[in-house]
N, C-alpha and C positions, 0 to 999 in steps of 0.2 A: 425541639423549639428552633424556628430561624435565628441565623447569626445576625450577627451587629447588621449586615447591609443586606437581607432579607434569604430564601429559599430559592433553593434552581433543583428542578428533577431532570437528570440527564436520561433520554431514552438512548440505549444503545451501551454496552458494555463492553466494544472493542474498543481497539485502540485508540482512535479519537474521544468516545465517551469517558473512557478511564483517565485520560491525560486531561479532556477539561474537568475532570470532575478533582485529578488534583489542583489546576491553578484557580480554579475555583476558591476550594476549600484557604488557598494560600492567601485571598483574597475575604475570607472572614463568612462566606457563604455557608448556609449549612447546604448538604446536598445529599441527593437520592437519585440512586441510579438503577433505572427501570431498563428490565431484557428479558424477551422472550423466552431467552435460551440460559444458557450459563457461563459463566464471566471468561469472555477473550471465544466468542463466538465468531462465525465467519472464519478470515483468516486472519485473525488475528495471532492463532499459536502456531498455525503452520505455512506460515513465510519463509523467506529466507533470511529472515534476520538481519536486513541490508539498513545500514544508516547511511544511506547512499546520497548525498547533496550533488556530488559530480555525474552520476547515473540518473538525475531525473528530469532526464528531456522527458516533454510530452510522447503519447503512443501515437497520437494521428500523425501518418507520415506515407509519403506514397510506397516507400519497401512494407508496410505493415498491411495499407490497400492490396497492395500483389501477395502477397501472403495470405490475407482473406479470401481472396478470390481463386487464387489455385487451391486451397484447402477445399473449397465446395465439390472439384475435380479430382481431386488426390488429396484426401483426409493426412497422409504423411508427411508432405511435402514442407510444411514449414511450421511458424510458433504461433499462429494467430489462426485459430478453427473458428468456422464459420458451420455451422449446420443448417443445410437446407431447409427443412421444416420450422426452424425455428424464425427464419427471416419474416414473416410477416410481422412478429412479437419484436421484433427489434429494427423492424423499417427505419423509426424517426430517429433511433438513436443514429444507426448505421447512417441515414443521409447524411447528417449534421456531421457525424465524424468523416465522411468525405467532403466536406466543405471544409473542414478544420485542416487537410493534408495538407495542403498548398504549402508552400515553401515559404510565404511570408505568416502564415500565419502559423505557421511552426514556428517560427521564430520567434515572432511577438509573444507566444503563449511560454518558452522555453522562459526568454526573459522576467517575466512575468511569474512562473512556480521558482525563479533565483531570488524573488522577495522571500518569498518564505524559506529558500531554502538556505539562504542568507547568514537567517538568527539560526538554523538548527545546531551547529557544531557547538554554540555557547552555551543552549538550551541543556541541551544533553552532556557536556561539564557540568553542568550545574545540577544533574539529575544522581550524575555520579558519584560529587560530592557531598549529596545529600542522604546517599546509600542505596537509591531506589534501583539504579542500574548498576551491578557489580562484576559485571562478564563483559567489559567491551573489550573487541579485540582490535587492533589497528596492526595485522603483519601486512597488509597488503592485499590485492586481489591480483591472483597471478593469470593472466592474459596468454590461453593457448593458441596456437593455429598448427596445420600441416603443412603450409606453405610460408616461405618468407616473403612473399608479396602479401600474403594476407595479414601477416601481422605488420608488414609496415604502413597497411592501410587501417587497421586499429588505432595500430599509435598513432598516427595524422592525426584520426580522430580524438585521442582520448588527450592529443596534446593540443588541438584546438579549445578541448572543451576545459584547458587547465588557465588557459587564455582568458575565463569568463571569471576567474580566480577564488574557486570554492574547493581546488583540489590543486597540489603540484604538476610536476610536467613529470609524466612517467620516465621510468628507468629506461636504458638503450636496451635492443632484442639480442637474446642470446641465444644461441642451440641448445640441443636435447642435451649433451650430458652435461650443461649446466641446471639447465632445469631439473633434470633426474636429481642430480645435487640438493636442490632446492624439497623436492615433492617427489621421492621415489617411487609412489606408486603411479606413476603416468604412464599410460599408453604409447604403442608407437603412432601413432595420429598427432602426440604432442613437439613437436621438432622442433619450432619456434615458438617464441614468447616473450614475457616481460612482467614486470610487476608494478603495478600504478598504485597510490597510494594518498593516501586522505581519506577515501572510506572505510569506515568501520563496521563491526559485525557484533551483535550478541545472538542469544537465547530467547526467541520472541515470548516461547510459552512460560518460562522463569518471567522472565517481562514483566509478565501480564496477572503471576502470580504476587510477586516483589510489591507491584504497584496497586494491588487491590490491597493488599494485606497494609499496606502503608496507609489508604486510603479509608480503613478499618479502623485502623487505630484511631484514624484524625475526627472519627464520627461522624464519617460516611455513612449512610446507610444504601444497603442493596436490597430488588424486589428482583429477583431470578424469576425464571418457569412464569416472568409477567408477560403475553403481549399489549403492546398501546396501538388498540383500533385507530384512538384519531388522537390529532393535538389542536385545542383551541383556547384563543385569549379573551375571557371576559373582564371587560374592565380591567381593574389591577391584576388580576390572576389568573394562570394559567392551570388549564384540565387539561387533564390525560385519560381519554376512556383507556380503559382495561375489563379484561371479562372478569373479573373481582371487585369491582366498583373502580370512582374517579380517584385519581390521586391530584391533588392541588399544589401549586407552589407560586413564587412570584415571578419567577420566567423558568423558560423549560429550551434545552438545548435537544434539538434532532439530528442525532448522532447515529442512526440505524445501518450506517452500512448498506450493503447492498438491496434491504429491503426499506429503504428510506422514500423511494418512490410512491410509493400507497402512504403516505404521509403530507409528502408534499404537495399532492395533486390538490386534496381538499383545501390548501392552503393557499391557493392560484399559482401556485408554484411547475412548472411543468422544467422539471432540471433532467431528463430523459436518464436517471441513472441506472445503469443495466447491470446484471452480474453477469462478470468476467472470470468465469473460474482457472484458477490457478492450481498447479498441482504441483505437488510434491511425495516424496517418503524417501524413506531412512534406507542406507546402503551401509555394509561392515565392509572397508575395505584391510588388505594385509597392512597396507601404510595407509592410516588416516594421514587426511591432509593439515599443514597447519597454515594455509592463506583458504580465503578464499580463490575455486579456481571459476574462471570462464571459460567455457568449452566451443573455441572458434565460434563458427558463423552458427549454431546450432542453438543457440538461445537460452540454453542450460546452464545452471551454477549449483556451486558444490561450496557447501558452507560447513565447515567443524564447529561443531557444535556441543564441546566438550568430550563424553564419551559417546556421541551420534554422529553422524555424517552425512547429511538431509540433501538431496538434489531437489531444486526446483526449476518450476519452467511452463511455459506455454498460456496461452490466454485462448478458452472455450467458451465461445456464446452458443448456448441453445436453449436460449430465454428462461431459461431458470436458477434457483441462486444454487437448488442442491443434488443430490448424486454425483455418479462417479463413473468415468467410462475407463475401465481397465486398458480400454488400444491407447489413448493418451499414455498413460505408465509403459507402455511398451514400449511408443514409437520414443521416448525420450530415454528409455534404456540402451534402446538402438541405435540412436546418434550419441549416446554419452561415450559408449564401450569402449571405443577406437581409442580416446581418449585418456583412459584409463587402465589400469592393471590389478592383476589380485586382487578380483572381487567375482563374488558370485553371485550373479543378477538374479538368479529363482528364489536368492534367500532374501530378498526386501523387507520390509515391513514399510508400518506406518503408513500406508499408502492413501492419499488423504487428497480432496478438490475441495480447497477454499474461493467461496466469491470474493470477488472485489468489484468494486463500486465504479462503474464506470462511467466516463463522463464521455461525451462528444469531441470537448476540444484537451482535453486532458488537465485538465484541472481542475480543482474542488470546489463545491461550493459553499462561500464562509459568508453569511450575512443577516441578518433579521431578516424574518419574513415580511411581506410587504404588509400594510394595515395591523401587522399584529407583532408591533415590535418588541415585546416580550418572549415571541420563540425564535431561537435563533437557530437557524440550517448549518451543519457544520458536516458535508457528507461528500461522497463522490471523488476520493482520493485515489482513486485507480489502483494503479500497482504500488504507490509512494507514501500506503497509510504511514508506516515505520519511521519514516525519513521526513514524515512531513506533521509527524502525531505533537511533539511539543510546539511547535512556532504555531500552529491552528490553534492547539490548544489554546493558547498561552492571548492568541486573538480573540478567541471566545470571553476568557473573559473577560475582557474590555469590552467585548458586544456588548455582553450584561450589563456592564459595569453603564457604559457609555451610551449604548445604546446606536444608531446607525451614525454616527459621527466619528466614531473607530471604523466602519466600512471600508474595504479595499477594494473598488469597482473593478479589478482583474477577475475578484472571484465572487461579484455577485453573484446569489443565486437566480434571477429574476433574466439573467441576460439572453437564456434560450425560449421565455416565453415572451419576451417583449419582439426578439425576429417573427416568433411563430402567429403571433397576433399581425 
């Protein structure tokens, strides 16, 4: 039966789907959450685990431009792959993201995800307290390099960005045997370093377990192995085709993830969200680590992850959201090594390419769709599901609730077809 302030069926059973379908439910709503797949699909269980509000600049940038582009030439060269074949499939998104690179509109757009990323550190206390999250860690993220110029152009950076005031001003750079001190199994590649601090680290795939099973109890209900062909608003109500019949509610949130695009189009919606697969798997080193580490200018992070030790890294478009290219897991074995010690690269596991939701200018799209204010878009989080999953949430629903008067026009979704028209 709907709650006291009517029914919402959330399509999408990631991160974002699962977090509005708790404040949702906190909000008196009954709700049902519709996925193709099985609960914490995408990459939702195999992230890095980053509650990262100081880490979430926008991707368009011109070092991520030159990164694409020598990737097409030399597939190892850097963290942003580009596959030739695939560029006709990702033309619109790719121009738009080169309109986005420009140095002011990096800016604006950075300014702009520090709204939301704002509320997340309250959010996520709040999540803690409530028992949903129980593994956060906060020792730190410990900041590698092989040169001392390189880490003192880190830190510049990571102490400008402590300046925008979502994270402290990192610790002073030390040598290797204080580092080794710190995280015994490093490599000789690690010589200088430091450790900055205010982001925190859990368990995405616990996460995503914690927070269903919570969402269970509250009389959630879940439709797995469903896809939703289309979303549309008649009248008061909103359908969801699925190849098992319609499912009805009084508004319906579009939380699909990387495959949220075949949803939006019918919706006049053209949000160009592409997937960006991300990769990761599991390493057993002699010294697990206990910070998060960064691995110099190589793009890679090393996350403890209890009894696991998960490296992730690199962003692959080749216009589709699934498989898995084993030279990816190499070339990022190969810039980790240096790095590292006491480990044995042939024995990995988990070796896993999750999409993510890409956007043009790097930030999501949160807002009712246009004519049909009853579904609301809540998709295109890039790499920042994790970090960005309660404050959307938590915006959603007051969509519901409010309707396009809660709207935050930074992240309309309607803003890349109103240029395009």
């Amino acid at each position: 039966m709907p709650g006291p302030t009517g029914d919402v069926a959330v399509v999408g059973a990631g991160l974002i789907g699962l977090f509005s379908a708790h404040y949702l439910l906190e909000r008196g709503y009954a709700v049902t959450v519709v996925e193709a797949g099985g609960l914490g699909g995408g990459a939702a269980r195999v992230n890095g685990g980053w509650v990262c509000p100081a880490r979430s600049d926008p991707l368009p940038s011109w070092g991520v431009v030159r990164d694409g582009m020598r990737s097409l030439t030399s597939p190892g060269s850097g963290s942003f792959f580009l596959r030739a074949r695939a560029l006709p499939r990702v033309a619109g998104y790719l121009a738009r993201f080169l309109a986005s690179s420009g140095e002011g509109r990096f800016v604006r757009s950075w300014d702009e995800l520090d709204v939301l990323n704002g509320r997340t550190a309250g959010l996520v206390d709040k999540l803690v307290e409530a028992g949903i999250i129980d593994d956060l860690q906060d020792e730190g993220f410990l900041m590698l390099h092989s040169t001392r110029s390189e880490a003192e152009v880190s830190r510049a950076s990571l102490l400008a960005v402590s300046r925008r005031g979502l994270c402290p001003a990192p610790d002073p750079i030390v040598g290797r045997q204080a580092l080794v001190e710190l995280e015994p199994g490093l490599g000789e590649a690690s010589q200088f370093g430091f450790v900055h601090r205010g982001d925190r680290w859990l368990d995405p795939s616990r996460l995503v377990d914690r927070l269903a099973a919570s969402l269970s109890s509250r009389g959630a209900r879940f439709a797995t192995g469903t896809p939703v062909r289309a979303v549309r608003q008649r009248g008061t109500r909103v359908e969801l085709a699925t190849p098992s019949g319609v499912v009805e509610a009084s508004h319906a949130v579009v939380a699909a993830g990387a495959w949220s695009e075949q949803l939006l189009r019918p919706l006049g919606i053209r949000g160009y969200v592409t997937p960006g697969k991300g990769y990761s798997f599991t390493i057993h080193p002699e010294h697990p680590p206990t910070h998060v580490l960064r691995l110099g200018d190589t793009h890679v992070g090393v996350t403890p992850m209890g009894d696991r030790t998960r490296l992730v890294g690199m962003v692959e478009f080749d216009g589709t959201p699934d498989g898995l290219n084993a030279g990816r897991i190499d070339v990022m074995k190969r810039k980790a090594a240096p790095y590292l010690s006491g480990i044995d690269w042939r024995a990995s596991t988990d070796e896993q390419a999750g999409p993510r939701p890409m956007t043009p200018d790097g930030k999501p799209l949160i807002g009712c769709a246009p004519g049909a204010e009853r579904i609301v878009v809540a998709t295109g989080h890039n790499m920042l599901g994790l970090s960005l999953a309660a404050p959307t949430a938590s915006l959603v629903a007051e969509l519901v609730a409010r309707g396009p008067a809660a709207s935050l026009p930074a992240f309309d979704p309607m803003r890349f077809t109103r240029r395009h028209r």
